[in-house]
N, C-alpha and C positions, 0 to 999 in steps of 0.2 A: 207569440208575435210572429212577421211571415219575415221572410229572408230569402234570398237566392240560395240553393246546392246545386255546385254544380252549371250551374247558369241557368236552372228551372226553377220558377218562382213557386213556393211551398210557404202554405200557413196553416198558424198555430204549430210552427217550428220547434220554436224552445220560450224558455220561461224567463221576465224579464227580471224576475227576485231570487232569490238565495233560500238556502233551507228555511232562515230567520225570518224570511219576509219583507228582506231588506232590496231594494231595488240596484241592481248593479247592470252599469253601461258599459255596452260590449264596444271595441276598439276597434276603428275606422280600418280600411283596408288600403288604400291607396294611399301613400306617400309620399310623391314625388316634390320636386324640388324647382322653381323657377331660380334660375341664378344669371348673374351678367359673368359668372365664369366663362368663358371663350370655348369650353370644351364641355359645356353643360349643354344638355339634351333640349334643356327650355327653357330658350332664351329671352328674357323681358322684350316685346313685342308688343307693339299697338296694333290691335284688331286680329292678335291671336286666339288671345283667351276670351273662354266664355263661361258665365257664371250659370249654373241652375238653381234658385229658391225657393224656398216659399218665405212669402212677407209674417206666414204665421209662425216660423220656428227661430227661435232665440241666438239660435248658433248659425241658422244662414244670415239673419238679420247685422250678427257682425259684420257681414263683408260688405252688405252693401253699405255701410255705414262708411267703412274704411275706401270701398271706391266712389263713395260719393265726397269726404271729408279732404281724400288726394284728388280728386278731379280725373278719376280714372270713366267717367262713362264713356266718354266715347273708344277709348281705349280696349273697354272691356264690355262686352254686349251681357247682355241679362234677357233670362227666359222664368216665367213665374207658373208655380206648381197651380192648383186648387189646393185650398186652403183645406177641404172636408179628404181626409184620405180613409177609404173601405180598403175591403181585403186585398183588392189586386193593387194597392200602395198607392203612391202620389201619382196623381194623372194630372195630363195637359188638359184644359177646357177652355180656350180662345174665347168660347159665348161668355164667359162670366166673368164681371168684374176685375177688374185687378190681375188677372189671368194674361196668358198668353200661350201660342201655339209654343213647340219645340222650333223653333227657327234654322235648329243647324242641324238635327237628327232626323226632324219629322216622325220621330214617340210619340205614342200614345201615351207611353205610362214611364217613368221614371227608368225604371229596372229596363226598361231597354237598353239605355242610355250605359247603364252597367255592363249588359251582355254587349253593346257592341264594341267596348273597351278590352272585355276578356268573356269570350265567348261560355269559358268554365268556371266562371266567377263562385265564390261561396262568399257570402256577406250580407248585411242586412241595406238596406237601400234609405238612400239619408240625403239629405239637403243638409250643408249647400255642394256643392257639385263643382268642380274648377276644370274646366276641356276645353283642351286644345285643337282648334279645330284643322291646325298645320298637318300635328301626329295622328288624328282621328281618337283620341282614346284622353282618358281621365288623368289629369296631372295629380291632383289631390282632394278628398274627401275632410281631410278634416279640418273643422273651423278656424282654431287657433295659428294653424303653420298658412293657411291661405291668407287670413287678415295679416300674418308677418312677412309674407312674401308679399304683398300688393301693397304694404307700406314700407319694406326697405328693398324690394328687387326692382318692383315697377314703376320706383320713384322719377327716373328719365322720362319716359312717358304720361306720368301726370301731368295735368294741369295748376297745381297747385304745391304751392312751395309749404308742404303739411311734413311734419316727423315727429308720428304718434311715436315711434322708439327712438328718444335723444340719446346721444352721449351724454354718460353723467347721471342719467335715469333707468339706466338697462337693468340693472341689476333687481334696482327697486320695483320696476315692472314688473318682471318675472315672477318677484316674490309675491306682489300683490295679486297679480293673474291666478297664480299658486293657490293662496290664500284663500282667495275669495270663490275657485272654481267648487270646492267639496260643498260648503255651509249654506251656500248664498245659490249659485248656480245650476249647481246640482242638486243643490240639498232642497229644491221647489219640487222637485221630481222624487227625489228620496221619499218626503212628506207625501206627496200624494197618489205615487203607485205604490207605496208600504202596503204590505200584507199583515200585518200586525202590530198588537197596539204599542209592542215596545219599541219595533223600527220605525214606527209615525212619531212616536214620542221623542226619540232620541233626535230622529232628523229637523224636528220641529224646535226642539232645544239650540241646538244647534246654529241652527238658521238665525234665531233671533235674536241671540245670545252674537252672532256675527254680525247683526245690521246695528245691534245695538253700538259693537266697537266701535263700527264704522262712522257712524252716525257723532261719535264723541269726537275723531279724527276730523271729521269732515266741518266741526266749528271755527279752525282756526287755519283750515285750507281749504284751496276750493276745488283741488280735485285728488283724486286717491294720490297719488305719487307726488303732493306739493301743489306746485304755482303753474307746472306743466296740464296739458289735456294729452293723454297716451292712450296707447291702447287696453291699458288696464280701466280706464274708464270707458271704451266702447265694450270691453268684456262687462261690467254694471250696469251699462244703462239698459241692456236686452234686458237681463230680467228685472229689474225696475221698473223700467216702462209696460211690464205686461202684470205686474204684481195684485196691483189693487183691481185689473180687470179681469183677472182668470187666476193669480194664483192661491189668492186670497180664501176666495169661494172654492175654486173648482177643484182646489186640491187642499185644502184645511187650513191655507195656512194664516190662520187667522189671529193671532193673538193682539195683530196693531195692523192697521193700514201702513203700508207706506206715507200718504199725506199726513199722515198724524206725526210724522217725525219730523223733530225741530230744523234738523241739517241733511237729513237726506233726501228730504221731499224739494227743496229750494234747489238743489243740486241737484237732482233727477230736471227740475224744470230747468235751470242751467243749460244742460246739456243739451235739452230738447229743441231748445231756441239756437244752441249753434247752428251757426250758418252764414252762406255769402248769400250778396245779391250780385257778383259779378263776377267771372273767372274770365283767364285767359281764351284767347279764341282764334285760331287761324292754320292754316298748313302744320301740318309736324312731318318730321320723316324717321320718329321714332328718337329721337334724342334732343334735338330744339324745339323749346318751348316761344310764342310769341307770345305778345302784349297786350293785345288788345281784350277787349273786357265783355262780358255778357253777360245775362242772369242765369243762377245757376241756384240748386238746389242747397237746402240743408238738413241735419241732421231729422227735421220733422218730418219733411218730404219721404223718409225709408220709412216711416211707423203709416200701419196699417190696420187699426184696430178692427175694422169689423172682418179681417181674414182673423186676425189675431183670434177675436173671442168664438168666431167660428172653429173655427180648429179646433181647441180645446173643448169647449162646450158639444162639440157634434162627431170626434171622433176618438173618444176613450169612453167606448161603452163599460165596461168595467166600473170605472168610475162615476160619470154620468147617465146612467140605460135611458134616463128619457130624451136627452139630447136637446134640450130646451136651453136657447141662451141666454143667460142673467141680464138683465138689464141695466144692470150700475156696477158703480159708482160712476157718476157725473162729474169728471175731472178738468181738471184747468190748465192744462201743459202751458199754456201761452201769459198764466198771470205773472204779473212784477215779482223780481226776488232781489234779495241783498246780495248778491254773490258775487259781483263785480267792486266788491267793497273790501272782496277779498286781493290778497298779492294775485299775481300773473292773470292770465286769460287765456282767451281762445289762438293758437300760433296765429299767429298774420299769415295770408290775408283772411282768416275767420273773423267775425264778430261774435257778437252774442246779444240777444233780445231785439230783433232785427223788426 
């Protein structure tokens, strides 16, 4: 796989499996911190930060969830990769759908965006991307501490009165986050970059031996953590919603559709339906929030399926070499479910089934 050394972009680097054949993820490099601490470097600010994604990758897909679910868009501006990434990595492509230029860097390709943060950088280059556009440079790369900072740091500047991490559910979170990131998360990717039949096997056991649990949980609540929606359920619904369209096929993991499950298919559509038709709207100066109301997106509005099966299907030759995209399953995110039949919902002012 390719990677920066140094600040020079070099592929066919290093190897993304283990002697076993077992797929193992290398560890993000920037981990800075937004805090309303007074003597913190990065301070919660509207119209500081800025987000890099792609709509195709699981782990950038949390944060837009999380700043579209707090009402951080205008808060926090968003630049969108090309879904197909080749060997010089994520590039800007404005002409293409769903795409956009670099707005605050003016990159061609992603890994710039790297070098102009630390000119000697060594790391592999990953969406999603969280920079500052005050400091010039990268606050944090990695998924889980960004969605936790844009849900409990940049709460002032939301537009929405949302708290995926309650008091009272923290703990539970964590564990669940925990839990669910080896088997279910990761273990999509363990299944289908495995080099061998006993690391495919194992990760594949694994996986559905975990959706199964999940799935018996999920009868008699209606989100991972209870009666609450947290962020342990926007860490779920990324790969869920991409399961039965790329992970199913493109990487083996086929033993059961998602839709075929009694409680996690109805709860995948749950989720998919959160959303408002109206958020707050008017002046802020970075800590008050006004009243007034306008349409505003939800949880569906961040899913992007034809980047999504693009991606996968067009850019792991390895896996794929003809590059050709499956053309199903023919899914229903928007049909009726029982789920509202269950304790709690969506925080106010969310709904659900809109």
């Amino acid at each position: 796989m390719n990677k920066l050394i140094d600040g020079e972009w070099h592929t066919d680097t290093y190897e993304s499996t283990n002697e076993d054949g077992e797929f193992k993820r290398q560890e993000t490099t920037f981990r800075n911190w937004i805090s309303e601490d007074p003597d913190a470097r990065f301070q919660p600010e509207s119209g500081r930060y800025h987000l890099y994604v792609s709509y195709a990758c699981p782990w950038a897909h949390r944060t837009l969830l999380v700043r579209a679910l707090k009402g951080l868009e205008d808060a926090i501006t968003v630049d969108v990769v090309d879904p197909f990434r080749a060997d010089n990595g994520w590039q800007f492509t404005p002409e293409k759908d769903g795409c956009t230029p670099d707005t605050v860097n003016g990159a061609d390709y992603l890994r710039e965006v790297y070098v102009a943060a630390d000119p000697d950088v060594t790391c592999r280059v990953t969406v999603p991307v969280l920079w500052d556009k005050q400091e010039e440079t990268i606050v944090n790369n990695e998924s889980a501490e960004i969605i936790r900072m844009l849900d409990t740091e940049m709460d002032a500047v939301a537009t929405r009165d949302v708290d995926l991490y309650p008091e009272g559910y923290r703990d539970e979170v964590d564990r669940i986050i925990e839990e669910i990131y080896e088997p279910i998360n990761n273990g999509v990717y363990r299944a289908g970059f495995a080099k061998t039949q006993a690391a495919y096997d194992e990760a594949v056991d694994e996986l559905f031996d975990a959706l199964d649990g999940w799935d018996d949980v999920l009868a008699d609540q209606r989100y991972l953590a209870g009666d609450r929606l947290t962020e342990a359920d926007v860490c779920m619904f990324t790969t869920l919603v991409r399961f039965d369209q790329v992970y199913h096929t493109h990487f083996m993991c086929n033993k059961q559709f998602i839709h075929q499950y009694d409680n996690i298919w109805p709860y995948l559509q749950d989720l998919y339906q959160t959303g408002r038709h109206d958020r707050r709207e008017g002046p802020q100066d970075g800590r008050t929030r006004s009243k007034t109301t306008r349409a505003s997106p939800g949880v569906a509005d961040t899913v992007r399926m034809d980047h999504i099966k693009e991606h996968y299907y067009t850019t792991h030759p390895d896996v794929t070499p003809s590059r050709i995209v499956a053309a199903g399953p023919d899914l229903d995110f928007e049909a009726a479910h029982d789920r509202d039949a269950l304790p709690g919902g969506p925080p106010e002012p969310l709904t659900a089934n809109l």
